[in-house]
N, C-alpha and C positions, 0 to 999 in steps of 0.2 A: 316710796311705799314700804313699811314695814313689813315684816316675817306675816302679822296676825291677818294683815288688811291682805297679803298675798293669797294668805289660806284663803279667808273668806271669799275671796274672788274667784278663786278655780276651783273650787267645792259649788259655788254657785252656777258656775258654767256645767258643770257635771251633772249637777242636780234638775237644771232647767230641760238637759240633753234629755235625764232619764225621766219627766214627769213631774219632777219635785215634791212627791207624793210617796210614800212606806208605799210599797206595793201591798202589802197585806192587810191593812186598814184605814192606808188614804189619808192618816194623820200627813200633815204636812210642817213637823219642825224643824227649825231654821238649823239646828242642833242636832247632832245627835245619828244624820241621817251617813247610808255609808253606800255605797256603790259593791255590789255583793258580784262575784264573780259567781256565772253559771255554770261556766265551761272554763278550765284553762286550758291554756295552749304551750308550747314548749318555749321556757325563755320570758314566761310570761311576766309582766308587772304583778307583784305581788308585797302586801305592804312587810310583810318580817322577812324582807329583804333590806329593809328601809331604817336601820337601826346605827345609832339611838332611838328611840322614838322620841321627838319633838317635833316643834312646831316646825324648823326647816325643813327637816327630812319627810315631813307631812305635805309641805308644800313639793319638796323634790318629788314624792310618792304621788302625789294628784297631777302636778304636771306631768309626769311620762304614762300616767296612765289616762289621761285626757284625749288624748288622739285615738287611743282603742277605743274608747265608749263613742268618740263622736264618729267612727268608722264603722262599727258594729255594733250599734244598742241591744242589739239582741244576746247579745254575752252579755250583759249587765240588768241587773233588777237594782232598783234603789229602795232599802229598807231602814227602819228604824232602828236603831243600835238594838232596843230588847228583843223586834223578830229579827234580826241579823243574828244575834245569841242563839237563838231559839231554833233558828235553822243552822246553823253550824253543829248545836247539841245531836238536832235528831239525825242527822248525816253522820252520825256515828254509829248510829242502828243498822242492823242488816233488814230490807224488807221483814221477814219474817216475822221481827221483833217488832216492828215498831207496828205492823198490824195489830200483832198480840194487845199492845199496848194502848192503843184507841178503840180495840175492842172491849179493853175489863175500861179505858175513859167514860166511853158510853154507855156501860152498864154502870158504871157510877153514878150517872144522872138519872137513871129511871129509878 
């Protein structure tokens, strides 16, 4: 089995663990989708650890992280690459701010 068919395979196994669904709007692409940590823990699998980034070290990065997710799903949400972006941006706000900021949202639409 090649490097690609490897990925494919334990991304699929990951994916089936976590719902195979964007937790945020249920799209379900075959592509694209990423296993989001909620919580780390000390020591933990994290993927820029994992570099070069290619297709092996993708596969080395899914298989040592495979056994966390199929042991604890609840530390993993499975998202779409744009809300995985999306929530890594706002995780850079302090509460405070990002209130601020869905409150002038919301008066934007009125």
């Amino acid at each position: 089995m090649n490097k690609a068919d490897e990925l494919k395979q334990i991304q699929s196994k990951i994916y089936r663990l976590l719902g195979g669904k964007c937790r945020v709007t249920g799209c379900d692409r075959k592509k694209g989708l990423t296993a989001h940590h909620m919580k780390y823990i000390t020591n933990d699998v994290i993927y820029k650890n994992y570099k070069p980034y290619n297709t092996t070290n993708k596969v080395r990065y899914l298989t040592d992280l495979y056994p966390l997710v199929k042991n604890n799903k609840s530390r993993f949400k499975l998202l779409c690459s744009s809300h995985h972006q999306a929530l890594e941006k706002l995780n850079r706000y302090s509460d405070r701010t990002l209130n601020s900021l869905l409150r002038m949202r919301r008066a934007m639409r009125k």
